[in-house]
N, C-alpha and C positions, 0 to 999 in steps of 0.2 A: 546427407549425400546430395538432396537437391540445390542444396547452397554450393557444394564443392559445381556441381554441373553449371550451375548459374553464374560462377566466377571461371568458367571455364571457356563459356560463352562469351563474357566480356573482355575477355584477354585477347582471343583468340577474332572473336568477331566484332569488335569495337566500331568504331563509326574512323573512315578510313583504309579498315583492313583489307576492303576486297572481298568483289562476290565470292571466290572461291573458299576464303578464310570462313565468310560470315556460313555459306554452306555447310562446311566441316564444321565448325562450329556447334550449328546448331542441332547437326546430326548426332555429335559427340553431346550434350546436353538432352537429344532425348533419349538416345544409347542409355545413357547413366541414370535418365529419371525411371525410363521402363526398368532396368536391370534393379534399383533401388525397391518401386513399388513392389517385383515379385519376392525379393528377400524378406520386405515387410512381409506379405501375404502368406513366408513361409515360415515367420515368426523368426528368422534368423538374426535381426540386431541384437536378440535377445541375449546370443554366443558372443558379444563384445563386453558384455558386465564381468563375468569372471577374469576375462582380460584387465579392465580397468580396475578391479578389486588387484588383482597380480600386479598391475604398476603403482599403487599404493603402499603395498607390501615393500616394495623395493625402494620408493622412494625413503622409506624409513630406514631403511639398508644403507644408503646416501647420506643419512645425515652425519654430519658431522660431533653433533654431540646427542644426550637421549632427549628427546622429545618429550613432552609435558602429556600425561596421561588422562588429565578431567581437559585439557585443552582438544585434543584429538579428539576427546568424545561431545565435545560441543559442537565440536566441526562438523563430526558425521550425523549429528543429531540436526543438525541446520540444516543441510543439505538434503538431509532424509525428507523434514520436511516442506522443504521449498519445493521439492520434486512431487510429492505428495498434494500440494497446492495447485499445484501449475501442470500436474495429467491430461486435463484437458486442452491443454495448448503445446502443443507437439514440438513448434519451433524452442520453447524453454523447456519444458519436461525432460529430454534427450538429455540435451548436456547438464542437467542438475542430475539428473539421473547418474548420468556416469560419472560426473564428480562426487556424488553419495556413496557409488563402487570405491572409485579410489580413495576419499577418505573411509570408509571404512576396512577396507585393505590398511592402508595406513594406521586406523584405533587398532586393527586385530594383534598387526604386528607392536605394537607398544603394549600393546597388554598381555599380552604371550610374553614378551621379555619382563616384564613384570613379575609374572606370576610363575618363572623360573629361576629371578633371580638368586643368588647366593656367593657364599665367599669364595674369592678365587686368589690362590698361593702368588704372591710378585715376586717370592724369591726362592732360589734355592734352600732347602732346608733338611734336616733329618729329626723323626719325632715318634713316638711310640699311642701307635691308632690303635683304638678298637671300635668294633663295627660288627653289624653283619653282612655276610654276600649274596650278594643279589645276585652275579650273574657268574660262572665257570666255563672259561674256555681252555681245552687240552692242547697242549701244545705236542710235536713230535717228541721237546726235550722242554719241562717244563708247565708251567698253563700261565694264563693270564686272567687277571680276576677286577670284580666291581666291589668297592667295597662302601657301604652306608656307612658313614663315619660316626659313630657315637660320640666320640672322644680324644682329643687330642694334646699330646705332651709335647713341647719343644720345638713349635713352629713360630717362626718370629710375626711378632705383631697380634698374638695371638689367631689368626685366622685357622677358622676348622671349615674346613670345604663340605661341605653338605654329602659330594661322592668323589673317592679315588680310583682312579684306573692304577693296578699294580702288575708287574710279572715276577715271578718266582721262577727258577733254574731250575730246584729240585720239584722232584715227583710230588704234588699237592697230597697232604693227607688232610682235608676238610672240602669240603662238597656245598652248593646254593645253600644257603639256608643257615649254617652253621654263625658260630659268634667268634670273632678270633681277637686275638691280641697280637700286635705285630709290630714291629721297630722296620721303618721305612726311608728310606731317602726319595725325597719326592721335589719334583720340578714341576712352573708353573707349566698349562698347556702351549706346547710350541704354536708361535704364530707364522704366518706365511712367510718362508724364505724369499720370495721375490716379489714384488709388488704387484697387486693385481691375481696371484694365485691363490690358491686351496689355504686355507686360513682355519686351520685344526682347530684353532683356540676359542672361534666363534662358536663350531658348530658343541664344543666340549660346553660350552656357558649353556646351551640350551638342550646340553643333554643331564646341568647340573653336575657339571665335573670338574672340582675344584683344582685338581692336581693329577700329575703323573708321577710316577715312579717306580722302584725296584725296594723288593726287600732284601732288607738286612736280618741276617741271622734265621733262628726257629719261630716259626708259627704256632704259635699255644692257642687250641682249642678251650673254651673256657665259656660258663654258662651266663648266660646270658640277663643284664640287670631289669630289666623287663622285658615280657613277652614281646615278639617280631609281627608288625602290623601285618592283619589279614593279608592285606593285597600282597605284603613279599615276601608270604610263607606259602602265598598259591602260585606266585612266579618263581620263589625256589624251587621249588614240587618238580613245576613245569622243565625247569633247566635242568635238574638232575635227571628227568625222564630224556629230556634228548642229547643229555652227555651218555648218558649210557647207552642209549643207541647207536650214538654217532661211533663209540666206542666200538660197541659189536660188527657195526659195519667195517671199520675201518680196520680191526682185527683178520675179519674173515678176508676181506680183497687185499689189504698190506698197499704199503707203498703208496704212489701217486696215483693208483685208482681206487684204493680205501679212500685216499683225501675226496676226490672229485665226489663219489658215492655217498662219505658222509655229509660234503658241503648240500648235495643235490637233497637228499633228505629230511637233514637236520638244519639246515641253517649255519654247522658248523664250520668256520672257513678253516679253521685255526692249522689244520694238518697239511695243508698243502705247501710245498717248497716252492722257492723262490722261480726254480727251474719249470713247474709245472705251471704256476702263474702267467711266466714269460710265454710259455708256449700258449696258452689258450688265449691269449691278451694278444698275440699278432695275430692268431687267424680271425681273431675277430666274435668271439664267441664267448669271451669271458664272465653271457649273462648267464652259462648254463649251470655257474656256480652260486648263484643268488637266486634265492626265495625272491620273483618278480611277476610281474602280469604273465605270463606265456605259464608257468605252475599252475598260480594260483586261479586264471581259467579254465585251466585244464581238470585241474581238482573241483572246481563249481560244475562245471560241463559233466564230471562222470557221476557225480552226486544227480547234478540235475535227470539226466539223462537217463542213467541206472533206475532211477528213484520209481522219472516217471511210467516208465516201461513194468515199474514190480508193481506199482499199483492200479496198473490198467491191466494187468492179468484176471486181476478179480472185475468180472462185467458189471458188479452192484455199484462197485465205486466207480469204475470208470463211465457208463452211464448215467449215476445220479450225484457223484460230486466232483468237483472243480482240483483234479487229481494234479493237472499242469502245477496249479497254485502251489498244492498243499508239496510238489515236488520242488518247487523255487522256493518256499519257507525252509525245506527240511538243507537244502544246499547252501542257504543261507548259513542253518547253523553249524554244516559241514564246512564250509570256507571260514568264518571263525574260528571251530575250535583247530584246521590246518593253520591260522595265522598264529593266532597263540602256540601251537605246539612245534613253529619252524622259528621262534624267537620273537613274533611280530618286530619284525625291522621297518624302520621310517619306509623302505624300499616296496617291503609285502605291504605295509597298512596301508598304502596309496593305491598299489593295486586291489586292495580289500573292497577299498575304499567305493572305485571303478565295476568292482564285481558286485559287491553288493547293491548299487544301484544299480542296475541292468538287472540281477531278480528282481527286486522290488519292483520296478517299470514292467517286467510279467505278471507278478502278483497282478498288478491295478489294469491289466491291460494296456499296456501300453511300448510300444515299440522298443524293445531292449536294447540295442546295437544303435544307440544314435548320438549324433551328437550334443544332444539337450542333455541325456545322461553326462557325459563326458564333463560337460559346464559346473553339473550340479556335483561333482567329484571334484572338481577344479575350487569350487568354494569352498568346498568342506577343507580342502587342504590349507586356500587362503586364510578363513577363519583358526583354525588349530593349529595348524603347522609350518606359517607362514615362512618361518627358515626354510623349508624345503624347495622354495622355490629356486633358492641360490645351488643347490645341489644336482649333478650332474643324474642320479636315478629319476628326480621328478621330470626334467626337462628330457631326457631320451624316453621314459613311456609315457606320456603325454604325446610328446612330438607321435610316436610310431604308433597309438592308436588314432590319434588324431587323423593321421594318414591314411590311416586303415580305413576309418570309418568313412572320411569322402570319397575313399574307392569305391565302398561299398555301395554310398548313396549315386554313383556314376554307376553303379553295375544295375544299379534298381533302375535309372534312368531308362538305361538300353533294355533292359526284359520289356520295360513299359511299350517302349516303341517298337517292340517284336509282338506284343498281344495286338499293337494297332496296329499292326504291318504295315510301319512306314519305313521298315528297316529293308523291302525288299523290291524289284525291281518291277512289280508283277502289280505290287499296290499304288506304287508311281511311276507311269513307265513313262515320262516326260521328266524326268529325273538323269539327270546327263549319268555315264555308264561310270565316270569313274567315284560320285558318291555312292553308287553300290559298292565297287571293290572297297571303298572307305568303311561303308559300313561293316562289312564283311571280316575286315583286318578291326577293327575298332571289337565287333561281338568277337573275336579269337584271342585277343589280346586279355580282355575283362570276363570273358562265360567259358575261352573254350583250354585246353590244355594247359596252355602259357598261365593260365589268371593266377596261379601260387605263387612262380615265379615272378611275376609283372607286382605284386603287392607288399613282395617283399624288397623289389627297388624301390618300388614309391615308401617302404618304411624306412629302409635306410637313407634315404636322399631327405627325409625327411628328420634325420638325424643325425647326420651328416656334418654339418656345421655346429653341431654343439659336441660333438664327438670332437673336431679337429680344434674346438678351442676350452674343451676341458682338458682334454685328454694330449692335446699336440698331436696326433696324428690319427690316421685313415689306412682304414683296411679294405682295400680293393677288393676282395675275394668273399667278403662276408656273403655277397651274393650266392655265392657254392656253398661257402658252410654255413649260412643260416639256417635255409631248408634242410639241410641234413641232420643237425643237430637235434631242430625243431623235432625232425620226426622220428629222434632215436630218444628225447623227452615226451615224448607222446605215445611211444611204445613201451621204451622201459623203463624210463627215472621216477615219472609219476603214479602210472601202476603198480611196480615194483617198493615203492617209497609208501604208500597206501596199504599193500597188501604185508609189506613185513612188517612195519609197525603195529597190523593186528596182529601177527601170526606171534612175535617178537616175545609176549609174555608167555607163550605156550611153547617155547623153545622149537618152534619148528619154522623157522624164518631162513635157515641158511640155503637152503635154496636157491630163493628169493631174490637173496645178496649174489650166487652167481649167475641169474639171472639179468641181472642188473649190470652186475661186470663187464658181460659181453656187449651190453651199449655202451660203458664207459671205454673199453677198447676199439669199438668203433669210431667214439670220440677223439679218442686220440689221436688213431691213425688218422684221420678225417683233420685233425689240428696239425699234424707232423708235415703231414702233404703240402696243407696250408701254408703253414708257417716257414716249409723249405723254398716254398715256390717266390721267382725274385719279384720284389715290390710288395711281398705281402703285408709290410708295414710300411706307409709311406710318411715321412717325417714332418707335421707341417708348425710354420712359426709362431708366436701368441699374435693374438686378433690386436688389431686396435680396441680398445676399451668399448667402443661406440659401435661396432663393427654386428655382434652378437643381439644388440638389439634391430637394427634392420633388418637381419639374415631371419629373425624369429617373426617379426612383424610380416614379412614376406610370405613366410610359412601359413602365419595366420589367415593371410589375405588368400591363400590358396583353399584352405582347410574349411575355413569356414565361411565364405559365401561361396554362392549356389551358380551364377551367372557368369558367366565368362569377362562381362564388359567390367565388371569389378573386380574380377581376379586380375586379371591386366595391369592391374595396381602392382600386384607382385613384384612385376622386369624390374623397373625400378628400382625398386625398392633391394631388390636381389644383389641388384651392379653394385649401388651404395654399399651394402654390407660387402662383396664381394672386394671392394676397393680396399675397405676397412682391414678385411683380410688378409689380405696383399701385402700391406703398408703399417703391419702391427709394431707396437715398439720395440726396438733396439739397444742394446747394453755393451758396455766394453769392460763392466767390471760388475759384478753382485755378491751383496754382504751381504751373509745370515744374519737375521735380529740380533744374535749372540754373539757374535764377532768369532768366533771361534774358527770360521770355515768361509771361501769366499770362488768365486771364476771370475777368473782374468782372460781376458781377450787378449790373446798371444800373437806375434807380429805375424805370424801364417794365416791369422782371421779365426783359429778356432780356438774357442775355451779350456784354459787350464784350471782344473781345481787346484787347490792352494790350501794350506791346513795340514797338519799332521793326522787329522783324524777327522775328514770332512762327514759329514752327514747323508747316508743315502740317500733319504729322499732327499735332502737338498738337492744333492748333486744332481737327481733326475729332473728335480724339476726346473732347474737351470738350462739344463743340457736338452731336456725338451722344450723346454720354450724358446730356444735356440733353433729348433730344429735339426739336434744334432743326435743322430742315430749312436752312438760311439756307448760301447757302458762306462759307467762311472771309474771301472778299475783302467781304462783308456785313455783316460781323459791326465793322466797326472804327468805327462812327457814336459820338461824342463823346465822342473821346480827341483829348488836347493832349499833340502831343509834340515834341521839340529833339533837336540833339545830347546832350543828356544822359542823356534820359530824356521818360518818359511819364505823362500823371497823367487819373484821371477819376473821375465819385463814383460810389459803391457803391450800394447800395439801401438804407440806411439813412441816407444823406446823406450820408456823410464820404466825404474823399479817398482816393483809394487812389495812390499813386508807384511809378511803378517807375524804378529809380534804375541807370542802366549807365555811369555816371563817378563818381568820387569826388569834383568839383567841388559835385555838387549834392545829398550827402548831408546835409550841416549844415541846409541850407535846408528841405529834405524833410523831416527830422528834426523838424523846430520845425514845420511846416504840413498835415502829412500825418498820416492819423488811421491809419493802414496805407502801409507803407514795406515794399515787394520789391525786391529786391538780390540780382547774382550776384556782391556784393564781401560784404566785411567792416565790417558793422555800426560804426560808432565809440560807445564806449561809456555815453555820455551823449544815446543818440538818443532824443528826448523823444515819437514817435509810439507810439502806442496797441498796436500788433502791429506789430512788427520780425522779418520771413522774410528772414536774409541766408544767406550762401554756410555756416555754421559750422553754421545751424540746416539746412538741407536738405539736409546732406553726416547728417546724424545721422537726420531724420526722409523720405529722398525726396522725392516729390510728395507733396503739400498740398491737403487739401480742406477750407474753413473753411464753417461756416454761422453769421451772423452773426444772434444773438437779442438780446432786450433782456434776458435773464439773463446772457448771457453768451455765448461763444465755443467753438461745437466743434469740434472740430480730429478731423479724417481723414487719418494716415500711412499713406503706401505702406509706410514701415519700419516692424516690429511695434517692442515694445518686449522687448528685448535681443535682436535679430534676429541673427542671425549666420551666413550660407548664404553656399557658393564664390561665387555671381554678385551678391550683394549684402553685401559686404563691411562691418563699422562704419569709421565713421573713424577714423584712424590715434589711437594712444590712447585711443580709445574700445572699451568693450565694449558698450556699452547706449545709447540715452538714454530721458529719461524728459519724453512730450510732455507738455505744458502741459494742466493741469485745464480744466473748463469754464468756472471762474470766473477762472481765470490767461490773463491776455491779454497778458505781455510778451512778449519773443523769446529764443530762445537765442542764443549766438553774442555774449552781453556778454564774454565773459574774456579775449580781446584788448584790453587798455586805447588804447582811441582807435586803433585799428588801424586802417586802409582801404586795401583793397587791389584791383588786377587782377587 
């Protein structure tokens, strides 16, 4: 920081500039040097290593093919110790230092996909698995299941994926635990229908999940050729205990407030309809259905709380032992066995993760609520979990405690200067009148009524921008129903969810569950209002790619340093991303990786789906990164389609086909100015841009923007991409996509090929 002030200085006050410049100058260089020494003094650069371990992580995210694993670790091991060498000299110490963070963010994340890797299906197949289940979810009509692959018959290539994700129609007759045998049609995991978004396929490789699919035919129960390792005969146990719960609950309340009741609970989403979804997802509240930090403090908090209050009734303990402690140990194991018994999802063990360090910082004395906590949560996820970074759960409770807690450290600021009464007019009356009313409006805002309200803008603004570019859009109103919801989870989801799972074996819980009800109806109505009221979902477009790292960097510069003349960093940095935002990329046509399904930009300027049988989420996630509020059953106005195929025109007048027989390629071929295919191109196809099965297996999902210069083409595959969950195509190590001015297709070097 004193480098940046000292080139600040010379910019600005050089020899020539002028007294005024050289003045400002030098005022802005001691601004920054004082504002720098008291961060030092508060130990704050310390909150930039978990940062630089997080850009490490992601630079591995970047790479284009996998990284070399004893290479990474000689990196971080250099670095480790050159910084180690050089502590005594502060000008090199720093930045070896934080390049030791980032390369080691960088070894985590290579060694994490390392140590997940496993087979993953490239083709369609159908094949007769056995396994056992790890994981049961009930579905309204159906469940959906994990299954440990033991054994596999009749997948090509022989590939046996280490776990399948399946769904079954019929009512499941076997349960977690169980050994099945089962004939499956299973497909590889879907990758990102549009370039730059949600990429199933990645997060499926690092939850070790080699394939998806649907069974075929009857599920035979059958014993098992060796006993089922400890660990997933006690996370069967586990799942079976909160299927059956989620069951009772969702039996007693029925409908779309059983679902809400058993996801609040259990963890289980699985009961909830599309319609119930939709409503809690505009008002903005869609975390009341996720095992998340606002639960899982809440369940440490009454643990804590409870605990310490029952052992300070007895005067022996509470006079002669350290009862705070022994109450943040006992909550400790309270908050475990709630993450284990709500499913431990990536989403709860971050917050565990968050809670359990905050006891522990009581244990040792030490300030629970701070941001050095926050950091030391931030590594442990770097280290283990480094995929989560790319995940919209770590980046929104992260951001919103993060926010939380600089509030916090502002509201500690103002009590300080209310014990030294400088906050009053009485202690400095040479103090001009209107920094009293400042002060005045400043303690009402952060101590006096307002401060729930005021904490939970600062949490949302604070997540705001990762909200509008995971998700496409902003919910205005969250303001109203955060706090509400909040306090109908704080009354009745987590006491209610606590007290029937004890009462639950003793069959005396039903109560309990309509207990609970009457805040999930609060909910609703609280979500109905919301969600009627106009703008309560406001549509917004995908970011520039580069857009999300400013708007986050900005965040940081607020969050974590202490002095004003450093946060100032912020503005900047804000517009940047803010422009980014503005100015995000544009498409006038996107192909699914599978060619099966595609949006066309129609001469009116809005998106038609195209396909006989498009993809939902494709279709959403096209239509919201578009920015177009419309549902997917909306969106299909002048499309002409057959058993063959579909055709409609683009925004610049020509046809666009999409071709799912090989009857009606020749035809298509000679009248279509743009031809989509999830077959094989035949080699004399005379349209303009030819996207077949040869060219999408090489470039993924496709995003064209169609100019009168020419054509530019946006791959979800870089070019010579090569990572475990995004494989090239078989003989392929690269491809190389088409110029702006090259508008043919790949996928010619089959001579007159056409294929299913």
């Amino acid at each position: 920081m004193q480098q940046i002030a000292k080139a600040a200085q010379e910019v600005l006050g050089g020899e020539g500039r002028g007294p005024i410049i050289s003045a400002i100058a030098a005022r802005l260089q001691t601004a920054l040097s004082v504002a720098y020494e008291k961060e030092t003094a508060l130990r704050r650069p310390f909150l930039w290593t978990p940062v630089a371990a997080g850009t490490g992580a992601l630079l591995y995210f970047a790479a284009d093919h996998e990284p070399s694993l004893p290479f990474a670790l000689a990196l971080f091991l250099v670095f480790v110790v050159a910084a180690w060498r050089t502590r005594a000299v502060p000008g090199f110490h720093i930045p070896l230092l934080l390049l030791a963070c980032v390369s080691g963010g960088f070894f985590s994340s290579v060694w994490r996909a390392a140590r997940v890797d496993a087979p993953i299906l490239t083709r369609i197949g159908v094949g007769q698995l056995t396994g056992f289940v790890e994981e049961l979810d009930y579905r309204r009509t159906g469940a959906r299941f994990v299954l440990r692959v033991s054994s596999a018959e009749g997948l090509a290539g022989d590939v046996v994926p280490a776990r399948v994700r399946l769904t079954t129609r019929g009512e499941p007759n076997f349960k977690a635990g169980d050994f099945l045998a089962v004939k499956a049609r299973l497909l590889p995991p879907a990758h990102a229908s549009l370039p730059g978004s949600y990429d199933f396929a990645r997060d499926a490789y690092f939850m070790r999940i080699g394939a998806v699919g649907s069974v075929l035919g009857r599920i035979e129960i059958m014993p098992p050729p060796d006993p089922a390792p400890l660990s997933l005969r006690f996370f069967a146990a586990v799942d079976r205990a909160r299927n059956a719960l989620a069951l009772r609950v969702y039996k007693v309340l029925q409908g779309d407030d059983g679902a809400i009741a058993a996801a609040m609970v259990t963890g289980k989403r699985d009961f909830l309809s599309e319609n119930a979804k939709e409503l809690i997802r505009r008002a903005g509240i869609f975390h009341i259905v996720t095992i998340s930090g606002i639960q899982m403090s809440l369940v440490a908090g009454i643990f804590f709380v409870g605990l310490r209050r029952a052992l300070s009734l007895s005067q022996t303990l509470a006079l002669n032992y350290p009862v705070k402690k022994w109450a943040a140990a006992l909550a400790i194991l309270g908050a475990v066995i709630y993450d284990i018994g709500t499913g431990s999802r990536v989403g709860a063990e971050r917050a565990l993760v968050m809670t359990l360090t905050m006891l522990i910082a009581v244990m040792f004395d030490r300030p629970a609520f701070s941001m050095r906590n926050l950091a030391w949560a931030a590594f442990f996820i770097v280290a283990f979990e480094p995929e989560a970074l790319l995940g919209a759960s770590f980046q929104l409770s992260f951001a919103a405690v993060a926010a939380l807690i600089a509030l916090y450290e502002v509201r500690n600021d103002v009590r300080y200067l209310d014990r030294r009464g400088f906050a009053n007019t009485s202690a400095l009356p040479s103090r001009p009148q209107r920094e009293f009313w400042f002060a005045r409006l400043r303690r009402g805002v952060l101590l006096g009524p307002g401060a729930a309200l005021f904490a939970t803008f600062c949490a949302t603004s604070a997540t705001a921008s990762f909200m509008a570019n995971d998700f496409h859009e902003i919910s205005p109103y969250v303001l109203v129903g955060n706090p509400l919801t909040l306090a109908i989870i704080e009354f009745f989801a987590v006491p209610g969810a606590l007290l029937g799972a004890l009462l639950y074996p003793l069959g005396l819980d039903g109560f309990v569950w309509g207990y609970l009800g009457l805040g999930i109806d609060l909910v609703v109505a609280i979500a109905k209002l919301i969600g009627a009221a106009p703008g309560a979902s406001l549509p917004v477009r995908s970011f520039a790619p580069w857009a999300i790292f400013f708007l986050a960097l900005a965040l940081l510069f607020v969050v974590l340093w202490r002095s004003w003349a450093l946060r100032a960093f912020a503005l900047p940095l804000a517009l940047v991303g803010l422009l980014g935002a503005s100015n995000g990329p544009e498409f006038d046509l996107a192909v699914a990786p599978s060619g099966e399904s595609a949006a066309v930009r129609s001469p009116d300027g809005n998106l038609t789906l195209i396909g006989t049988n498009p993809g939902v989420f494709a279709a959403e996630q096209w239509l919201r990164a578009d920015a177009d509020a419309r549902p997917a059953g909306e969106a299909r106005g002048g499309v002409s389609c057959d058993n063959l195929g579909c055709v409609t025109r683009a925004i610049d007048g020509g046809f666009v086909a999409l071709v799912e027989k090989p009857g009606a390629l020749l035809e298509d071929c000679a009248k279509a100015a743009i031809v989509v295919t999830p077959l094989y191109a035949p080699r004399g196809c005379g349209a303009r841009i030819v996207i077949d099965r040869r060219k999408l297996q090489e470039t993924g999902a496709v995003a064209l923007r169609l100019k009168t210069s020419g054509v530019e083409w946006i791959t979800a595959r870089t070019r010579g991409e090569d990572r475990p969950w995004s494989r090239p195509p078989p003989g392929r190590k690269a491809f190389a996509p088409p110029d702006a001015g090259d508008e043919t297709a790949g996928g010619m070097e089959e001579p007159g090929a056409i294929e299913e």
